[in-house]
C-alpha positions as a printed Julia matrix, in Angstrom:
261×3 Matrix{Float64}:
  -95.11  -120.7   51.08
  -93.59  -124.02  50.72
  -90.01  -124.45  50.15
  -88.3   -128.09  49.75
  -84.75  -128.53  48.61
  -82.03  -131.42  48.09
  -78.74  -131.82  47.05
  -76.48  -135.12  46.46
  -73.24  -135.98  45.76
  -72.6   -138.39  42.6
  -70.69  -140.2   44.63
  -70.41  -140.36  47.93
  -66.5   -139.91  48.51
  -66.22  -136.73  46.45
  -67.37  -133.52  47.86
  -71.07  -132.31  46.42
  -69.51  -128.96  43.9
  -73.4   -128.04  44.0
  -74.76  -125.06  45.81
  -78.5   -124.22  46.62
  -80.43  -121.84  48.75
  -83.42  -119.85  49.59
  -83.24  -116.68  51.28
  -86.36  -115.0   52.42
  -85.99  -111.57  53.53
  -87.06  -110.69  57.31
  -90.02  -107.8   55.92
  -91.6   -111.28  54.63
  -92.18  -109.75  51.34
  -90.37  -111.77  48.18
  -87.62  -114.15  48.39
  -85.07  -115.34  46.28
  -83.45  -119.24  44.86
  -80.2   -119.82  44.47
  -78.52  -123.04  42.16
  -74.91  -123.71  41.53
  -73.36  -126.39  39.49
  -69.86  -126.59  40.13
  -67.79  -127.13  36.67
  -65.5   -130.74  37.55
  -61.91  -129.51  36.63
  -59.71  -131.9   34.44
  -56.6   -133.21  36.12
  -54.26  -131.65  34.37
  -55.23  -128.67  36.52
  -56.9   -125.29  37.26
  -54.47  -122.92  38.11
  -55.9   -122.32  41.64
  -55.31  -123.67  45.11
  -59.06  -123.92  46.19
  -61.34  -126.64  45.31
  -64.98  -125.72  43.46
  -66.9   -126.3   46.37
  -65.23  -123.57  48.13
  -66.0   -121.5   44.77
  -69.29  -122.49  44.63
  -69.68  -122.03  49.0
  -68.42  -118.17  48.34
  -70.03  -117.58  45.14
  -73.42  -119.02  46.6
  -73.16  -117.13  49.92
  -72.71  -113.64  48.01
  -75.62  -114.15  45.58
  -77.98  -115.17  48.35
  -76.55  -112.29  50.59
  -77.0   -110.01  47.18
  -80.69  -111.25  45.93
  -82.18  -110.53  49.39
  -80.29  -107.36  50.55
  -80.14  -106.05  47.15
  -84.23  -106.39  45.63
  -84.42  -103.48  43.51
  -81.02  -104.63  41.78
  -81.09  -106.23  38.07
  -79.92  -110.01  39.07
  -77.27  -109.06  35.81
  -75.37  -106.81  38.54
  -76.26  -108.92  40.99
  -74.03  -111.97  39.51
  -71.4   -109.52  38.29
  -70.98  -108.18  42.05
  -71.07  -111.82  43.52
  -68.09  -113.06  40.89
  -66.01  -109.71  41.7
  -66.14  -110.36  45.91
  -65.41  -113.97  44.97
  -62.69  -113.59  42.46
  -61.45  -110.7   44.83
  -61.13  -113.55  47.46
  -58.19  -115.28  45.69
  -56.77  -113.56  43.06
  -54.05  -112.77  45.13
  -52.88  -116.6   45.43
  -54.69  -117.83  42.07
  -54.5   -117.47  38.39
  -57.54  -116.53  37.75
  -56.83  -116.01  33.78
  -56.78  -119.96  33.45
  -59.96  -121.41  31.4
  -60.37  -123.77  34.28
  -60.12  -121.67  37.21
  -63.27  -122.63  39.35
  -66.65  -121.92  37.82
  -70.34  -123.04  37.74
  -73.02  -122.9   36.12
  -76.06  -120.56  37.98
  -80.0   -120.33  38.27
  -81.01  -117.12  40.42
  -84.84  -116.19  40.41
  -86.09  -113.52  42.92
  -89.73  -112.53  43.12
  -92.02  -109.65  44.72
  -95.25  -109.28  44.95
  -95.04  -107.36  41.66
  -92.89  -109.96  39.5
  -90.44  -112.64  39.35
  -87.13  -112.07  37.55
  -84.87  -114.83  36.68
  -81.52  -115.46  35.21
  -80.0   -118.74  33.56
  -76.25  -118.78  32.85
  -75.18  -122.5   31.18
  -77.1   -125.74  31.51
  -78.9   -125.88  34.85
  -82.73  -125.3   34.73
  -85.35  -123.35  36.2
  -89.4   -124.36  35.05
  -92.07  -121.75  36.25
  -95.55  -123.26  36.73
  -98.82  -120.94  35.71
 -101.68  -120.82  38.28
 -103.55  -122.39  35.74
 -100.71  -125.44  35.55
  -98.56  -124.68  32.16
  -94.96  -125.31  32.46
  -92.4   -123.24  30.75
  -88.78  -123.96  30.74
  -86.19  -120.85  31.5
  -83.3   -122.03  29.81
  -79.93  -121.24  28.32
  -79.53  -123.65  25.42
  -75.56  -122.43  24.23
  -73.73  -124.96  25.52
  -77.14  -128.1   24.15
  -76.97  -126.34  20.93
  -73.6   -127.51  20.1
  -72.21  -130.51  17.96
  -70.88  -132.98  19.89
  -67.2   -132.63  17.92
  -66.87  -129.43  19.5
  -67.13  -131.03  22.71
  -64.89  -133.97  22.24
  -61.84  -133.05  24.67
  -61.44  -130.67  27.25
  -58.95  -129.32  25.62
  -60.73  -128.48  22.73
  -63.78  -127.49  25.07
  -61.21  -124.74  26.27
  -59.78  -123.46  23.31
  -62.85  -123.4   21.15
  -65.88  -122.97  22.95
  -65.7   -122.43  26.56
  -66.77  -118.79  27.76
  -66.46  -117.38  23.74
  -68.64  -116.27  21.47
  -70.15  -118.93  19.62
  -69.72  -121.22  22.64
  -71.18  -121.08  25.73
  -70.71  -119.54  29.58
  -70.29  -120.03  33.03
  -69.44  -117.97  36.28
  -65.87  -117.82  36.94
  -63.91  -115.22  37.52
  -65.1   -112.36  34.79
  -68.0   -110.45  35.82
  -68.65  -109.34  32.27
  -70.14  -112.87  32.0
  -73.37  -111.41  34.16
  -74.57  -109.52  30.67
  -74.09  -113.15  28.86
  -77.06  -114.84  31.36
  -80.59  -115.61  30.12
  -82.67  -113.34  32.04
  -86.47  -111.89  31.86
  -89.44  -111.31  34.31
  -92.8   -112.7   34.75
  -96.05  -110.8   36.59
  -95.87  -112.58  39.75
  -99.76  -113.55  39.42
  -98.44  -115.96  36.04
  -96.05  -117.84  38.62
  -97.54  -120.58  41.32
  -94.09  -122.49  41.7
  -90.49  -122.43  40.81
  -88.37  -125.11  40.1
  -84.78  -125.27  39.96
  -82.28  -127.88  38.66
  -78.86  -128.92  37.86
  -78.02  -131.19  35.16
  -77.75  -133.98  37.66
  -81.22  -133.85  38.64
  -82.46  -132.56  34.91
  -80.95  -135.51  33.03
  -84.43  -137.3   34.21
  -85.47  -135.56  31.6
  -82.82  -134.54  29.47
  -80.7   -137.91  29.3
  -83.3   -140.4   30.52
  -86.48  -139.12  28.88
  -88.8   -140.23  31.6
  -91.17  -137.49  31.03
  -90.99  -133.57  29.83
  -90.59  -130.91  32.17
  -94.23  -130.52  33.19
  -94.22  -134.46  34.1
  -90.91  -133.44  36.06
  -92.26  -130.7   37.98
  -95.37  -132.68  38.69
  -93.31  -134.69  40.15
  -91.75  -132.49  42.25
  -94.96  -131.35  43.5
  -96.36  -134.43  44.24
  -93.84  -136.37  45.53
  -90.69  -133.75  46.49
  -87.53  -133.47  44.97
  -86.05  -136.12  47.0
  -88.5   -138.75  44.89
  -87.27  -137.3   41.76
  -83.0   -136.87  42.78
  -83.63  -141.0   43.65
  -85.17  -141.67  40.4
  -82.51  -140.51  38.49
  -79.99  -142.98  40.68
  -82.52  -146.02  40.1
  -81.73  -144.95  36.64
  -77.93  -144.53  36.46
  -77.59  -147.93  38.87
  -79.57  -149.77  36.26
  -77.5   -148.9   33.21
  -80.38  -146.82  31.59
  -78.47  -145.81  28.54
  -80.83  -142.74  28.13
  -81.16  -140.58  25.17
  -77.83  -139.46  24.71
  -75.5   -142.28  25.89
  -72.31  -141.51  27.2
  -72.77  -137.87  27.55
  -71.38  -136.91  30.91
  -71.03  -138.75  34.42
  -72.34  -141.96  35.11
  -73.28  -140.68  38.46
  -73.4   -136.7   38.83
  -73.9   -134.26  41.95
  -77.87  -133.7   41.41
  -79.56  -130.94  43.29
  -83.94  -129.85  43.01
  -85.24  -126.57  44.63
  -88.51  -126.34  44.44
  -90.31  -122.97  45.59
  -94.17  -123.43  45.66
  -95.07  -119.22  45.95
């Protein structure tokens, strides 16, 4: 099995909000991915004391904990059990109830040698590759699917469309938000590799359009996802405008695990 994973900062004097692991389970049978995007709050606030990479360090550590320990568990419950320890952590001190309190978006996949379940909650990314070399994108599209005017100001973002119906969803402190994931399973025989992304590493594709997400994971396979997290900085230092210009940070956290089975 080969496993290669990076994760970088936007910029280099702000903490990385991006989580990532791999947990292989001692019986060497199956193992399990891990991706976090940490949600940037606004300045006007959050309504807790902790920063999003210690929600994203505590939400991370329980769903790799969970996806190992737990293999026979629906990855649903999984995420629901994961937000309840973490929102358990600090509800005492937080308000938890505030549309900003600390959230991400998530990519779990776990496989046996039966199958390989998955689940997608917001816009991070996770690409299975066939034996035979066909990419197929695992995605949840809620939050792409928009119009832009009902992204225009966070505080719109918050009031409109931000974990509601008609909107889209991220991990924060409700586990209800577990049944809102993308999820499914594959026959582990139809899955070679795994490739998981946040929108920082994605936008290669997504913003920049430098190839589709089989020339992405090709990539990845070739080169490692270190080659493709630096192509996407050649591209923000160089002012590529992209597809959709001035969507997002200039320069975002950008993390690539890649899971060859």
């Amino acid at each position: 099995m080969r496993t290669e994973l990076v994760s970088e900062p936007g910029d280099p004097d702000r903490p990385n909000e991006d989580f990532a692991s791999v947990g292989l389970p001692a019986s060497g049978q199956g193992g399990a991915l891990v991706v976090l995007d940490g949600v940037t709050p606004p300045r006007t606030g959050t309504g807790c004391l902790h920063s999003v990479p210690w929600f994203t360090a505590r939400l991370g550590g329980a769903l790799t904990e969970l996806t190992v320990s737990l293999p026979d568990v629906p990855l649903t419950e999984v995420l629901a059990e994961a937000i309840s320890r973490t929102a358990e952590s600090h509800a005492g001190s937080c308000d938890l109830s505030h549309p900003r309190t600390p959230q991400a978006t998530v990519v779990l996949a776990r496989w046996s040698p039966a199958s390989v379940d998955y689940l997608v909650l917001s816009d991070s990314v996770l690409l299975a590759e066939s034996p035979a070399g066909a990419v197929t994108p695992l995605l949840d599209e809620r939050l792409s699917l928009l119009p832009r005017s009902a992204l225009a100001t966070d505080a719109l973002v918050d009031a409109t469309v931000r974990n509601k119906e008609g909107g889209f969803f991220t991990a924060a402190a409700d586990p209800s938000v577990a049944a809102r994931a993308v999820t499914g399973s594959l026959p582990r025989g139809q899955v070679r590799a795994l490739l998981a992304l946040t929108d920082g590493a994605a936008r290669w594709v997504e913003r920049f359009a430098q190839g589709d997400w089989s020339d992405c994971l090709a990539l990845v396979r070739k080169e490692g996802p270190q080659a493709l997290v630096d192509r996407v900085r050649d591209l923000e230092r160089n002012g590529a405008e992209g597809t959709v210009p001035g969507r997002g940070k200039r320069h975002d956290d950008a993390t690539a695990v890649f899971v060859e089975l």
